[in-house]
N, C-alpha and C positions, 0 to 999 in steps of 0.2 A: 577484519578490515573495517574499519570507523567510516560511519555515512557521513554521507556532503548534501549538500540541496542550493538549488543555485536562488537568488531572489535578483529580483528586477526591477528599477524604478524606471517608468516613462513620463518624463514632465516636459515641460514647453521650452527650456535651457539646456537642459543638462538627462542625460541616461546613466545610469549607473547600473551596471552588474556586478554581482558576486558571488562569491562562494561561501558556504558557512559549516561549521561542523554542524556534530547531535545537537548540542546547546546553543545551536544556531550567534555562534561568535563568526564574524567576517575574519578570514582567511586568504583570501584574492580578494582584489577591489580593484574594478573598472570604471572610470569615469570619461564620458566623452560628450563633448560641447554638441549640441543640435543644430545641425542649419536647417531653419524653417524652410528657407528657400527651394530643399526638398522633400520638405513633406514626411507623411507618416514612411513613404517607401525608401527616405533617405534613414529614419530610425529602424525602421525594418531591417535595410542592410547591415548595417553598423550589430545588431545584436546578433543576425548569422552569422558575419562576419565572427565575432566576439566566442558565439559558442562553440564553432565549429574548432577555434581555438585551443579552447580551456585545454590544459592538461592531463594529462590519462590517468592521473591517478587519482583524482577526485573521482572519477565514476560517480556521479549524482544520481539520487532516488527522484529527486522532485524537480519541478517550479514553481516560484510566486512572484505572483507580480503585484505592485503599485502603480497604477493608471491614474494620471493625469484628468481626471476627467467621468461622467457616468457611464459605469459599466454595468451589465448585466451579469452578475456573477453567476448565477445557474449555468448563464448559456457558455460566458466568456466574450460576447461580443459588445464590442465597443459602440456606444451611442455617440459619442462627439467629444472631440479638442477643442479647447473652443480658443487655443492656441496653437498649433500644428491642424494644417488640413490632410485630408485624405484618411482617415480615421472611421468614422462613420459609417456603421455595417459591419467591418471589419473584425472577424471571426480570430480574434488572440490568441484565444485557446487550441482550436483546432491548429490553427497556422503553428506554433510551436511545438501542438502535440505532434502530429507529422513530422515534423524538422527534425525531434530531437527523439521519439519516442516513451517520451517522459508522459506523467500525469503533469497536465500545470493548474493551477487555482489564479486567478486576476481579481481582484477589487479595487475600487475604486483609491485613489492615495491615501484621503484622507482618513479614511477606516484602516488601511494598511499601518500609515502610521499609531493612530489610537492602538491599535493591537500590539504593536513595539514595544509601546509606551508601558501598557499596561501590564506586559507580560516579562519584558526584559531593562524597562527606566524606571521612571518614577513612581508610577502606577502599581509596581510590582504586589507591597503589600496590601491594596484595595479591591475590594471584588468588583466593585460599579464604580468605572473609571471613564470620564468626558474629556475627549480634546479638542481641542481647537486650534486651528492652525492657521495664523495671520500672515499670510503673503500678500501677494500681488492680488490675489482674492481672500476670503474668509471659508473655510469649510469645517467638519466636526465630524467624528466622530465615537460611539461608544460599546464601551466593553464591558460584558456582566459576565463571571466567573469565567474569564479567559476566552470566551465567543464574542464575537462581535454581533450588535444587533443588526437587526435585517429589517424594513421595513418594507410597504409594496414597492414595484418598482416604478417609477427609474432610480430611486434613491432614498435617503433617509438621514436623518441629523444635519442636515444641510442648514447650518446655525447663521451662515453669511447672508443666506435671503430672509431671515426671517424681520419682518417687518418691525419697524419703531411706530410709523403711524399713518395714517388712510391715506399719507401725501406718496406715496411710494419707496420715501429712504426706508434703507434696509442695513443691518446690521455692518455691511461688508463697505456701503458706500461713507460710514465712521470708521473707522477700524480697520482696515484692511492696510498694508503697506500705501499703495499708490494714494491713498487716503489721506492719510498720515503725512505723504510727503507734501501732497496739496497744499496742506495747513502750514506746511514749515514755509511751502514757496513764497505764500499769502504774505506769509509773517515775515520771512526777510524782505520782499518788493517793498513793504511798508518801512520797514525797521532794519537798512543794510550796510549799518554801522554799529550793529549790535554782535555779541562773540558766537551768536548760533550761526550771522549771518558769514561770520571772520571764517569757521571752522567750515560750514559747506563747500565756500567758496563758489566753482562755476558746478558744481556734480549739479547732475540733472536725476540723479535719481537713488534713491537710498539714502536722502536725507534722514532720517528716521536715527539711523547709528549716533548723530552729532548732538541726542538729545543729551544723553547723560552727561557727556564731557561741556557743554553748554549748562548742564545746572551747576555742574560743580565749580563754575568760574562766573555763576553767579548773574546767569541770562533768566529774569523771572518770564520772557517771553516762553522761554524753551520749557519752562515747568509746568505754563499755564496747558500750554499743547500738550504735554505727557500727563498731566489731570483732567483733562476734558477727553484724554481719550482713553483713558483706564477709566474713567466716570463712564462714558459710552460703553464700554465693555462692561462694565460691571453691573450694569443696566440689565445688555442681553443675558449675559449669566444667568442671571436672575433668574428668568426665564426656566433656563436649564434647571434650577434650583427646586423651582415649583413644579415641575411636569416629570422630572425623573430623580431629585434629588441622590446624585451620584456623591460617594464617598471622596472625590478628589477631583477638580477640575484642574487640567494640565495644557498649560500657554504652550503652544510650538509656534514654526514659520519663523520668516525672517524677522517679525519684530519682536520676536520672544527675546531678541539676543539684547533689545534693551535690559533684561536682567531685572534683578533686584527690587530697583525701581519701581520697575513694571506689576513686577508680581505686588511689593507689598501696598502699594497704593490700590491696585484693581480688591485685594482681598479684604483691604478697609472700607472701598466703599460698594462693594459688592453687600454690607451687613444693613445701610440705611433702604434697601429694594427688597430686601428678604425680609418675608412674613416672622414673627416672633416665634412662632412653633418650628419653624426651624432654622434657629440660629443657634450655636453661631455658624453655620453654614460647613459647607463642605471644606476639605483641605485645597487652598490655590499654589502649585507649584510652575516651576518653569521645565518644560521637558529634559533631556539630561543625554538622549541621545543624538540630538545634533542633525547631520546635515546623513547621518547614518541611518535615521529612523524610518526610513519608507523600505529602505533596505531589508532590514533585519525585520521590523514587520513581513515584508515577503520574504525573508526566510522563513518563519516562524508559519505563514499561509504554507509554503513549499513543505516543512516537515509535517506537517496536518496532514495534508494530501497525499504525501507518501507513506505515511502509518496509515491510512484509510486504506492505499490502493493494495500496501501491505497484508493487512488483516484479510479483503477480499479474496485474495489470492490462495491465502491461509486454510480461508472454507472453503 
């Protein structure tokens, strides 16, 4: 009988469950909308709900989750959402071990996803693989021969706070979605006869998508905003370059889906920040698994944990 292992995304929109064989490939896929409005106990629900569910013929070894937020991975318990309340304190692990009888593993998303990435996207052929993931915030994480790094707690690679200069901007308040959109809003209020201004229209938020379709008809507004802020990131990078010089730095988040663009600007100017002794720098990709990669990272945690809980049993 072929194993399953279930993996678990908790973010501030959107829950995803699923199921994935050995090779941790999605097989079942659950996706359901958040109402903040109830809190952690209203996502709580929603996943008993969900598991008590599943099908009998998966019989899963494991679980893995991807948390929204800083977790204590030894323990399992969740430090804070800092988009869903009621969180804080809150024992993951135990609460599903109980539920389900499973072993589960939790870390935090952004480590979740770098482990996807590395193991099963883009990353695959690099042993020292960096990512970062440009949402609604900015976060990182890295993987050296298929482990994810651990540093003290509460956390580690956390790339979005890492400061630009003594005034307190930090990486996330350039570069992050919400960031990003600012500068477009900025830029239409002044310029709202312009085609970046034509293409947003009233959206109040995800400006960000209407860059590219805006260079290509010729908005040098919209280009100037996607170089100053792949100049910003390539900056940080940089950073990353000099302190752990990884094999492959990998764009995720919502603004990765600029593409192309994105990447090949951030990796041109990512060379005039980096020291000569190491250039030409690491490989810059766009992530490859999508909107799926916190997922399959927590499958990827979930089969870990089940070969471990495995083997114990064994002696």
């Amino acid at each position: 009988m072929s194993e399953h292992y279930i993996g678990i995304e908790i973010g501030g929109t959107k829950l995803q469950i699923v199921v994935g064989d050995e090779q941790c490939n999605i097989v079942k896929h659950y996706r359901i909308s958040v109402d903040k409005e109830k809190g952690a106990a209203g996502i709580q629900q929603e996943i008993e709900a969900t598991l008590k569910n599943l099908p009998n013929e998966y019989n899963p070894r494991a679980i893995g989750v991807g948390f929204g937020g800083p977790v204590d991975c030894e323990t399992g318990e969740i430090a804070v959402s800092h988009q869903i309340s009621g969180w804080s304190g809150f024992q993951l692990v135990s609460w599903l071990g109980d539920m389900t009888g499973l072993p589960v593993q939790v870390e935090n998303d952004a480590n979740t996803a770098a482990l996807g990435e590395a193991i099963k996207g883009v990353g695959k052929d690099f042993s020292i693989v960096f990512y970062i993931t440009l949402g609604s915030g900015v976060g990182g994480g890295l993987v050296a021969d298929g482990k994810i790094y651990h540093g003290m707690k509460p956390g580690e690679a956390e790339i979005g706070l890492m400061m630009f200069d003594k005034s307190g901007a930090n990486l996330e308040s350039h570069c992050s979605g919400w960031a990003v959109d600012a500068k477009i809003r900025q830029y239409i209020a002044k310029n709202p006869h312009t085609i970046l201004a034509q293409l947003a229209g009233k959206e109040s938020k995800a400006q960000a998508r209407f860059l590219v379709p805006a260079m290509a008809q010729g908005d040098d507004g919209a280009r100037k905003i996607l170089e100053e802020t792949a100049d910003d990131l390539a900056f940080g990078l940089s950073h990353v370059v000099h302190l752990l010089n990884p094999a492959i730095i990998i764009l995720g988040g919502g603004l990765s889906l600029i593409g192309e663009p994105l990447r090949a600007t951030v990796s041109s100017l990512i060379r005039k920040y980096i020291t000569k002794a190491y250039l030409p720098g690491p490989e810059i990709e766009i992530a490859a698994l999508g909107e799926d990669v916190v997922c399959i990272g927590a499958l990827l945690l979930a089969r870990e944990k089940g070969m471990t809980g495995k083997e114990n049993n064994e002696e």
